[in-house]
Wavefront OBJ file of the C-alpha trace (Angstrom):
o trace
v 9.572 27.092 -96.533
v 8.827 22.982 -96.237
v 6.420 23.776 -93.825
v 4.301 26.339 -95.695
v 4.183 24.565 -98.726
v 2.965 21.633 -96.845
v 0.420 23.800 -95.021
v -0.568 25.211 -98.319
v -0.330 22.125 -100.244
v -3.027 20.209 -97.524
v -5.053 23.453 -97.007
v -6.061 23.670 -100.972
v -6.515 19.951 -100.360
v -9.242 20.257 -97.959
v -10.529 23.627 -99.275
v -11.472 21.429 -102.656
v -12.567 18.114 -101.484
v -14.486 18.851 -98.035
v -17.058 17.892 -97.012
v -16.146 13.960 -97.861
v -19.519 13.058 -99.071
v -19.277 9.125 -98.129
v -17.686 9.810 -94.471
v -20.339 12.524 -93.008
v -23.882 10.741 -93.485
v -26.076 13.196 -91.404
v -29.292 14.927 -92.824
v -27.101 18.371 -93.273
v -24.672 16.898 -95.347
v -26.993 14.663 -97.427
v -28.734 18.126 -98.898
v -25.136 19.630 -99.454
v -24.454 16.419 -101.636
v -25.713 18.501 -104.954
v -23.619 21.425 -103.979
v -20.261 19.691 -103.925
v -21.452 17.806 -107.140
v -21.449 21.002 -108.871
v -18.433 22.444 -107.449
v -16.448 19.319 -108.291
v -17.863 19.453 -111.761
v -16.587 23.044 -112.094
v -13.359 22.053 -110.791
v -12.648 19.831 -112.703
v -13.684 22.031 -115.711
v -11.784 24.729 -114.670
v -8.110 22.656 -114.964
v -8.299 22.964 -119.033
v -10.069 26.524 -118.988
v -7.076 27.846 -117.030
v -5.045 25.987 -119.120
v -6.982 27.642 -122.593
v -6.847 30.709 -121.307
v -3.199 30.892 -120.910
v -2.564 29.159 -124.454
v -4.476 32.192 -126.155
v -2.387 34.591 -123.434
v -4.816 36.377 -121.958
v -4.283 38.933 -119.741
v -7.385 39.066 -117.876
v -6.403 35.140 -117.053
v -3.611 36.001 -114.845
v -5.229 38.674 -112.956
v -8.035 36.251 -112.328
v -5.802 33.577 -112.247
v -4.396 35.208 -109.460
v -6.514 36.043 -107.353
v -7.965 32.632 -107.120
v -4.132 31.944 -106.375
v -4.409 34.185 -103.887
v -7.216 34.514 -102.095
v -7.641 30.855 -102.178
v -4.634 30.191 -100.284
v -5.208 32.250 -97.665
v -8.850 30.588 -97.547
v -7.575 27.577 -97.127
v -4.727 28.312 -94.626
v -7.493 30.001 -92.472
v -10.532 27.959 -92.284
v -11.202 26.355 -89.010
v -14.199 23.965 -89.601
v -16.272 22.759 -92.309
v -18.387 25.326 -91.968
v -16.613 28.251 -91.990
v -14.197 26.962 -95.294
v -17.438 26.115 -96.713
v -18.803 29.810 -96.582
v -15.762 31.109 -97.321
v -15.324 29.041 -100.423
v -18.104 30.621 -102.096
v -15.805 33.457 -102.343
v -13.396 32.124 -105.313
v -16.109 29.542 -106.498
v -17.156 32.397 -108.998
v -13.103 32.715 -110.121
v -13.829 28.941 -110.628
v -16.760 29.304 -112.491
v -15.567 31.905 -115.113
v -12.416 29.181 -115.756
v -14.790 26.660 -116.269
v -17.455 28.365 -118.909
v -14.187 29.035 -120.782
v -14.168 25.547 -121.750
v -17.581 24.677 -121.790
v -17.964 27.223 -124.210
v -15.064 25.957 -126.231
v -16.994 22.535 -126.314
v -20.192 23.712 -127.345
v -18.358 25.567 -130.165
v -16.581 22.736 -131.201
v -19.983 20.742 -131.118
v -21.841 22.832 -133.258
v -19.109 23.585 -135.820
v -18.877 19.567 -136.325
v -22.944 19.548 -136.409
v -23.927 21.801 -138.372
l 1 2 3 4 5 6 7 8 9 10 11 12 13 14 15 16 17 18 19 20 21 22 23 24 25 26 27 28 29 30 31 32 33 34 35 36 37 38 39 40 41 42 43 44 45 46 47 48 49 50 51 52 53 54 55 56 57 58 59 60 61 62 63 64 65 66 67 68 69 70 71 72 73 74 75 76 77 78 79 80 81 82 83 84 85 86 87 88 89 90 91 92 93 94 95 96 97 98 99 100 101 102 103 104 105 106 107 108 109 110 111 112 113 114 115 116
């Protein structure tokens, strides 16, 4: 059991934070710079959607919730090279995406309520 969550644990490690954009410096990875920008940005906004979305309980959170759970895992348990976990992580980057125009959406609610 050690060993999977360990395998899990690093695979969900590399699935989010590779390519390392200061390590590879070649012409390929330079134009995939704004990419992993964006998904890192939508990362990190997805933490407190997930975490909205399960304070106002809804259901439609946990299914999508776990699919990301899911089919992330076995994304990142299976990807050989860069290249290959980078195609495949287009696959739950929309999961990602829903979780993070949760909050965004929040924000620019809050926003205009205090602006208007």
């Amino acid at each position: 059991i050690t060993d999977w969550i360990s395998y899990i644990s690093r695979g969900w490690y590399h699935l989010l934070s590779e390519p390392m954009l200061s390590v590879n410096n070649t012409a390929k990875f330079i134009l995939f710079f704004p990419v992993k920008i964006v998904f890192l940005i939508l990362c990190i906004l997805a933490v407190p959607g997930i975490w909205m979305t399960a304070r106002y309980g809804h259901i439609e959170a946990v299914i999508f919730l776990s699919v990301l759970i899911t089919i992330g895992s076995g994304i990142a348990i299976s990807s050989g090279n860069v290249g290959t976990m980078l195609r495949h992580r287009d696959v739950i980057t929309p999961v990602i995406f829903i979780f993070s125009s949760f909050y965004i959406s929040r924000l620019i609610g809050n926003y205009l309520k205090i602006k208007v």
